[in-house]
C-alpha atoms as one frame of an Amber mdcrd trajectory, in Angstrom:
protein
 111.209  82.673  86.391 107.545  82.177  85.997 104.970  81.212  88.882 103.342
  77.573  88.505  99.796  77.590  89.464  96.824  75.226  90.335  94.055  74.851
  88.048  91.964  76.458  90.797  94.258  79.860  90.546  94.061  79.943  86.915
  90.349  79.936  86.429  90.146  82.563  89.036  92.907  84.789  87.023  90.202
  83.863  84.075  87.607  84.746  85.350  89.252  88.283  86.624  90.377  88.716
  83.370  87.206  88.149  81.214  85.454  90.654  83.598  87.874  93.360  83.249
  90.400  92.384  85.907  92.580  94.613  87.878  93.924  96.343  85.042  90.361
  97.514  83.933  89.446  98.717  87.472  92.622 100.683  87.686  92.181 102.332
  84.679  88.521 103.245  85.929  89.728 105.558  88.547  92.889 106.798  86.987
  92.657 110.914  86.991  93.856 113.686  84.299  97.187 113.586  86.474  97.771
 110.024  86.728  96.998 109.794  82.577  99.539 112.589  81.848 102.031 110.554
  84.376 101.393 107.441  82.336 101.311 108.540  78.667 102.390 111.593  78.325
 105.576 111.914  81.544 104.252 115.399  82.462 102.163 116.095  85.779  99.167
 118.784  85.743 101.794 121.162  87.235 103.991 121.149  84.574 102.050 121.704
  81.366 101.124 124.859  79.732  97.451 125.863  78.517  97.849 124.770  74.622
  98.609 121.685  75.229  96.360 121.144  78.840  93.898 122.531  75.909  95.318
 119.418  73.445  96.131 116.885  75.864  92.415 117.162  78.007  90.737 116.465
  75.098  92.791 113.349  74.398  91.753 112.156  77.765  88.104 112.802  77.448
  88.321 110.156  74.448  90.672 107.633  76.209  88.222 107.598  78.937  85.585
 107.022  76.607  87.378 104.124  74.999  88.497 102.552  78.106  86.361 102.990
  80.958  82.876 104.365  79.739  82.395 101.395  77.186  82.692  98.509  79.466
């Protein structure tokens, strides 16, 4: 079930981790869209103006959170 790797492998996952890793560099160029995909299961397309009003606001502070602190 689970991968066994070298000690070589896991200070490089480590290392990837401790600087942000992939996760953290996805998350860097993840659009409005792609957030409303991921947390909210709505695209751009198919939300109304109260809550693109609501909802783009929430973003502006996730991205804050996420990508502007590190």
């Amino acid at each position: 079930m689970y991968k066994q790797i070298n000690e070589n492998e896991f200070n490089k996952l480590l290392d990837s981790y401790e600087q942000g890793g992939t996760y953290q560099k996805k998350k860097s160029k993840m659009t409005y869209d792609m957030w409303l995909r991921n947390y909210k299961g709505r695209t751009v397309k198919d939300i109304d103006v109260n809550e693109h009003t609501k909802w783009s606001r929430e973003f502006q502070s996730w991205r804050v959170g996420n990508i502007e602190k590190v």
